[in-house]
C-alpha positions in Angstrom: 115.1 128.6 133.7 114.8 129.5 137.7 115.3 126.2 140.1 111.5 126.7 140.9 110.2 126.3 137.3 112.9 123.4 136.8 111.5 121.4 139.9 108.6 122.2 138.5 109.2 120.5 135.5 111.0 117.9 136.9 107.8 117.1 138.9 105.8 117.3 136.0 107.8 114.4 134.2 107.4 112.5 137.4 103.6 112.6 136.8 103.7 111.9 133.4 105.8 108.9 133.7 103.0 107.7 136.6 100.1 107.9 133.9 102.5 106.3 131.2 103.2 103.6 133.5 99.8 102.9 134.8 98.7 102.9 131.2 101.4 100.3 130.2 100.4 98.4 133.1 96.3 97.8 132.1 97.5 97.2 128.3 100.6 94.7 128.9 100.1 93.4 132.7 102.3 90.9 133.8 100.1 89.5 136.0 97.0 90.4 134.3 94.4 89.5 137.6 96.1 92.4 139.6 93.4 95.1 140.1 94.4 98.9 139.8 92.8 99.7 143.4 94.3 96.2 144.8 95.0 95.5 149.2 96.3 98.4 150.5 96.5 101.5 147.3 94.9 104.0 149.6 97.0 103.4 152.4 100.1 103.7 149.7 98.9 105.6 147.8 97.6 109.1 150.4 100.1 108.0 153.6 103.2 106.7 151.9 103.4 108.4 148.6 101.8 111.9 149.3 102.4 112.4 153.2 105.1 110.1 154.7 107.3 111.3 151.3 106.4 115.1 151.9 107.2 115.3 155.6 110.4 113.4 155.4 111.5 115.5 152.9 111.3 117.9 154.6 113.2 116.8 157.4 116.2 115.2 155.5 116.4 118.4 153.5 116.2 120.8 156.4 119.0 118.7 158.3 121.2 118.5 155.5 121.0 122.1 154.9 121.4 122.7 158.9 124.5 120.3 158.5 126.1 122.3 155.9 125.2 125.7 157.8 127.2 124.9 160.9 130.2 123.2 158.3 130.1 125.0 155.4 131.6 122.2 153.4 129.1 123.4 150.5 131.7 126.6 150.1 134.5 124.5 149.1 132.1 123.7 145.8 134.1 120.4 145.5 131.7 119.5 142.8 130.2 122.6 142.0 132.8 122.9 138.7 131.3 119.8 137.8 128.6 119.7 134.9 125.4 119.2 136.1 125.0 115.8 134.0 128.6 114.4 135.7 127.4 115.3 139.1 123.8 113.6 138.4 125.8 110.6 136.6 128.5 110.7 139.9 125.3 110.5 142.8 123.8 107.7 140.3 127.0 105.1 140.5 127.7 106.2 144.0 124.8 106.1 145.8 123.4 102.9 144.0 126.6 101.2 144.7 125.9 102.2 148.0 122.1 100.8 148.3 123.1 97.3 146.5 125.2 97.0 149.9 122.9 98.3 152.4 119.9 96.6 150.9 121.9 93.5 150.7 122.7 94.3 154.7 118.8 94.7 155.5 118.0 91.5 153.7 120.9 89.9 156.6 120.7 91.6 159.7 117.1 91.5 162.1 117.2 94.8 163.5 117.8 96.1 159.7 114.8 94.2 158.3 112.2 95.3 160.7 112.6 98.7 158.9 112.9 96.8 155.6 109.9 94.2 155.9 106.8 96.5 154.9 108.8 96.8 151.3 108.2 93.6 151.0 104.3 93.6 152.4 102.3 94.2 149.5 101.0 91.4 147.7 100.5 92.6 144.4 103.7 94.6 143.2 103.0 97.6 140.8 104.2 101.1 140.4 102.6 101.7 144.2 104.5 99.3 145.7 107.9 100.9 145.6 107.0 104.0 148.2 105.9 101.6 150.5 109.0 101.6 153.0 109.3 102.3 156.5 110.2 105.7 157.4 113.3 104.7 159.3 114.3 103.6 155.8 113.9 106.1 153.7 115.1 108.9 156.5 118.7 106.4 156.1 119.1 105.9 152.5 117.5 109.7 151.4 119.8 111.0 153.8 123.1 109.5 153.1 121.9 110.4 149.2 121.0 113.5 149.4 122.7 115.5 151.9 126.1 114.3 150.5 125.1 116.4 147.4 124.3 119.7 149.0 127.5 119.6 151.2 129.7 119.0 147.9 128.0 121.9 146.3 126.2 120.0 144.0 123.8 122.4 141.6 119.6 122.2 142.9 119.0 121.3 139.5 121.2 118.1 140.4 119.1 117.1 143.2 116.2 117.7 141.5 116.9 115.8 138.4 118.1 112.9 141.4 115.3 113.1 142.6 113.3 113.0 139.9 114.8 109.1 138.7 114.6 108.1 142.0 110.8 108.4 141.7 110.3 107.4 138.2 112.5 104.4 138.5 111.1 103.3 141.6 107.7 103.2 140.0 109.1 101.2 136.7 111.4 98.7 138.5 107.9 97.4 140.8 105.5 98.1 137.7 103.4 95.1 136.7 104.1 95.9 132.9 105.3 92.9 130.4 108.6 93.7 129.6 111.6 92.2 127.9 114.8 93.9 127.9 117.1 91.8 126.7 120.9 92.2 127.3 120.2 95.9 129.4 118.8 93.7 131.9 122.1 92.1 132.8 123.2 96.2 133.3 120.2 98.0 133.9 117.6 96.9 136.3 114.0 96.4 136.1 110.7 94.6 136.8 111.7 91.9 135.2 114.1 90.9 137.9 113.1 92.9 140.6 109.4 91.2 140.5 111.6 88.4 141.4 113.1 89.9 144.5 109.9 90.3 146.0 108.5 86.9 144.8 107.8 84.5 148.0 109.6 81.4 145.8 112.6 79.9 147.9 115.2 80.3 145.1 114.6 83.6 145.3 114.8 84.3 148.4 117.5 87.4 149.1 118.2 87.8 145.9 118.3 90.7 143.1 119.0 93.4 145.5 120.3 96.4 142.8 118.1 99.3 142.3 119.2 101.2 139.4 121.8 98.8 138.2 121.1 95.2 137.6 124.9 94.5 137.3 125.8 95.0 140.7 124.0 91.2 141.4 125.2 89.7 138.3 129.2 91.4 139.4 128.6 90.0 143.1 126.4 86.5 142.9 122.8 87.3 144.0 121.2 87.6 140.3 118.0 85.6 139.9 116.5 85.5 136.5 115.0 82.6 135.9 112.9 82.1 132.6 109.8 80.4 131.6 108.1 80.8 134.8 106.6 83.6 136.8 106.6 83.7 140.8 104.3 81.7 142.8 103.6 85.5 144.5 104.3 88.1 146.6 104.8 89.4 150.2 106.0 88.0 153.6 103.5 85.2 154.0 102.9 86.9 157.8 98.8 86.7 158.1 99.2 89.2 161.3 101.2 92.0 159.2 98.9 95.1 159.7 97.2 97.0 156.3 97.7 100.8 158.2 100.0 102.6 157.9 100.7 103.2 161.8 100.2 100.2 162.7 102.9 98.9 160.0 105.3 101.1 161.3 104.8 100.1 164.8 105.3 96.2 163.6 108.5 96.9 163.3 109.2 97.9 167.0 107.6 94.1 168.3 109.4 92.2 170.2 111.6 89.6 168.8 110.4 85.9 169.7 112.6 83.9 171.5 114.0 80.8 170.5 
């Protein structure tokens, strides 16, 4: 199978997953008033998802690739000999480890959450919610993620299959689906604690920061899984946050008040 046909395929799956998901979501909701078009789906759903995701792509991609032209550290194929399921498994661990730490450091530091805050806008999380992330952001963590893999000589189909999670778990880990994992949850991450990190409850504030892998929180002290209760809700509480998309980006340049 040619790399084209196999990003093909991986962006098939991607697709798939979405309906799956959105299915899951109207049969077993969570919170079962959340609407399908709720506050702000077109603006996440045509600026963030479809435009903001295809132009930065292109830009991290076409640095990374300049990058390795002018050092051609991709020659070395230091992980080129590698099967294509130990590099994928490799960028998994590394790069999550990496995000638990980074995500942790946006959730501390002012400057950070300004590019951080419109994550944590929308007020009804579902599979939508996860693209919704300031570009400054994603051109950071997609960067030091991907461009790492092409200068190690990482196989395409590597980055595509990365890629690929990335998107799917991103849409299952924000999904307003019912679900009960059991023991994976205290490993492997999902709505049912990361509902929690976006929940506007006090206990929960900075909290349950892993992506991928729950067990970076439960290894390092900011796990949050309570049970028998559900969050009061969602968001930043912040009335003047705007609903566009440039205007949400801008928000994050304002002034800092003094105090």
């Amino acid at each position: 199978m040619s790399f084209i046909n196999f990003e093909i395929l991986a962006t098939s799956i991607v697709i798939l997953c979405r309906v799956v998901i959105i299915s899951l979501e109207r049969l077993f909701p969570y919170n079962a008033h959340q609407s399908l078009l709720r506050k702000g789906f077109w603006n996440d759903l045509g600026m963030y998802t479809l435009v903001q995701s295809f132009v930065l792509s292109q830009i991290i991609f076409g640095f990374a690739y300049w990058l390795d032209g002018i050092t051609e550290l991709s020659s070395y194929g230091l992980l080129s000999s590698w099967p294509i399921w130990g590099q994928v498994l490799l960028s998994l661990v590394v790069h999550d480890f990496y995000i638990y730490w980074f995500h942790r450091w946006q959730h501390h530091n002012r400057y950070l959450w300004r590019t951080h805050e419109a994550h944590h806008s929308t007020e009804d999380v579902d599979w939508l919610s996860g693209p919704r992330s300031h570009s400054l952001e994603i051109l950071i963590n997609q960067t030091v993620e991907f461009a790492p893999l092409i200068l190690l000589g990482c196989a395409p189909e590597t980055i595509a299959i990365k890629g690929m999670l990335d998107a799917v778990w991103g849409m299952y880990i924000h999904s307003n689906i019912n679900i009960r994992s059991g023991v994976l949850q205290y490993v492997i991450n999902g709505p049912e604690m990361h509902r929690w990190h976006h929940a506007i409850d006090h206990e929960a504030h900075n909290m349950n920061f892993g992506t991928k892998f729950a067990i970076w929180d439960w290894i390092f002290g900011t796990a949050f899984f309570p049970s028998g209760r559900k969050p009061v809700g969602y968001g930043l509480g912040d009335e003047n946050f705007p609903e566009n998309y440039f205007k949400q980006h801008a928000w994050a340049f304002r002034r800092f008040r003094k105090k």
